[in-house]
N, C-alpha and C positions, 0 to 999 in steps of 0.2 A: 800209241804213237806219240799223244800229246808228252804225255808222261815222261817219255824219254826223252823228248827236246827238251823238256822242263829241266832233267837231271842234267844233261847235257851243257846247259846253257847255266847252271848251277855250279857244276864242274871244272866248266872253263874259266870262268870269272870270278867264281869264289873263293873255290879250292887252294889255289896257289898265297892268298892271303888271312885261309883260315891256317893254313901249314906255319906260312911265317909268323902269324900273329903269337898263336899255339901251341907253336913246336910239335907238331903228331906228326909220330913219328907209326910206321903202318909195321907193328912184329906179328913174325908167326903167322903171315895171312895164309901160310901152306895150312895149316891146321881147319881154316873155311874151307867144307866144301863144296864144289864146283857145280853139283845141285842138289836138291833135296831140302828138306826142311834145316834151319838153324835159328840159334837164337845166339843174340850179340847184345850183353849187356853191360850198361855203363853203371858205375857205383857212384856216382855224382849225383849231387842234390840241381844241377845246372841244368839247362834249357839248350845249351848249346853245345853240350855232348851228345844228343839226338842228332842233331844239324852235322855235328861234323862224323859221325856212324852212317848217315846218310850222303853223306857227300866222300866219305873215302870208302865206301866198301864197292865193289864191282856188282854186286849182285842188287835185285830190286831190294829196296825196303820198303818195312810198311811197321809205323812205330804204333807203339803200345806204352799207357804210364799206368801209374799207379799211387795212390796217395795212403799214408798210413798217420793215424789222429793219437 
């Protein structure tokens, strides 16, 4: 429940100025589906392609990185 206030409150107040900052634009969300496992991966070296896969997708997330040397 906390979770989803968290996202919520995430949502409302961020969202609107990570879109205009960023221009994300949301394609092909038909191709997510509506349950079941997925995976949503960004090709960015950035921190703030997680943040905004978390804040535009509908569904929960739960991120994962990866570092290569």
């Amino acid at each position: 429940m906390i979770a989803s206030l968290v996202r919520g409150f995430f949502q409302v107040l961020l969202l609107p100025w990570v879109q205009l900052l960023y221009r994300v634009q949301k394609l092909d969300r038909h191709h997510v589906p509506k349950e079941g496992g997925v995976l949503l991966l960004s090709n960015h070296v950035s921190y703030i392609d997680a943040f905004i896969i978390y804040l535009s997708c509908p569904r929960p997330v739960r991120l994962s990185s990866s570092t290569t040397t």
